[in-house]
C-alpha positions, 0 to 999 in steps of 0.5 A, spaced: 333 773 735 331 779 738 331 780 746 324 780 745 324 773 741 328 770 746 324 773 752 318 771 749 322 764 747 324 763 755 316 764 758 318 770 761 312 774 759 307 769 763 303 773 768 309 775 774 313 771 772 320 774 772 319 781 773 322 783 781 319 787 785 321 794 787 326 794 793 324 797 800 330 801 800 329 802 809 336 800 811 332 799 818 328 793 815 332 786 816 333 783 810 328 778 808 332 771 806 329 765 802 331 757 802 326 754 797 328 746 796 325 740 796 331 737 801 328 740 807 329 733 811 335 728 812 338 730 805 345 732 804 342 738 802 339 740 809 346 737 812 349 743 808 343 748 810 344 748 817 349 752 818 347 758 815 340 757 818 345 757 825 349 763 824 346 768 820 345 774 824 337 775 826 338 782 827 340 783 821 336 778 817 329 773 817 329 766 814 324 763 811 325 756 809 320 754 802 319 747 803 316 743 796 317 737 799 312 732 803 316 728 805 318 731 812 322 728 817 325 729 825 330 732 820 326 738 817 322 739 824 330 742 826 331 745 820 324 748 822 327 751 829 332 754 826 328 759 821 323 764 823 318 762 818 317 756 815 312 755 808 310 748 805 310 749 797 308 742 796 302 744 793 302 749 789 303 751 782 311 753 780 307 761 779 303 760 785 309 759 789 313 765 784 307 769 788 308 767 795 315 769 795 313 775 792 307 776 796 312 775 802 316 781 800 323 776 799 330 780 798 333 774 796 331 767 793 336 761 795 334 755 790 337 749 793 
């Protein structure tokens, strides 16, 4: 099978899916991370989290949590307090939320 074959196997040729957006090389900017989970709650997911959310550099990074879950607790509304931004998937589409990720300009993407 050609690379062409496979990517087209894989889905990678749908609209935006899978292609990286150019980097903004500005070594000013903070790095923009991504913490994209269902498990943003009382989960052993978010337990494992929290301490990187607590201990990253905010001079040198911005935090988003990407929750897809809808099942938030007084666990999630701590985990909210510790990112800069908070941002509910729940509703969306696999590709719409592919873009919102995209459209926020991310660095780096942690699926959890």
């Amino acid at each position: 099978m050609s690379e062409e074959e496979g990517v087209r196997e894989r889905g990678e040729e749908r609209e935006g899916v899978g292609r990286p957006r150019p980097s903004d090389m500005d070594a000013s900017r903070k790095l923009k991370i991504a913490y994209v989970s269902p498990d943003l709650r009382t989960h052993p997911i978010a337990f494992f989290l929290e301490p990187f959310l607590r201990h990253h550099d905010r001079s040198q990074v911005h935090v988003t949590c990407y929750a897809c879950g809808t099942d938030a607790d007084r666990y999630s509304d701590r985990l909210r307090g510790l990112s800069d931004e908070w941002v509910s998937l729940a509703h969306m589409t696999a590709e719409a939320a592919a873009a919102r990720l995209r459209a926020d300009c991310v660095d780096i993407a942690v699926d959890l």
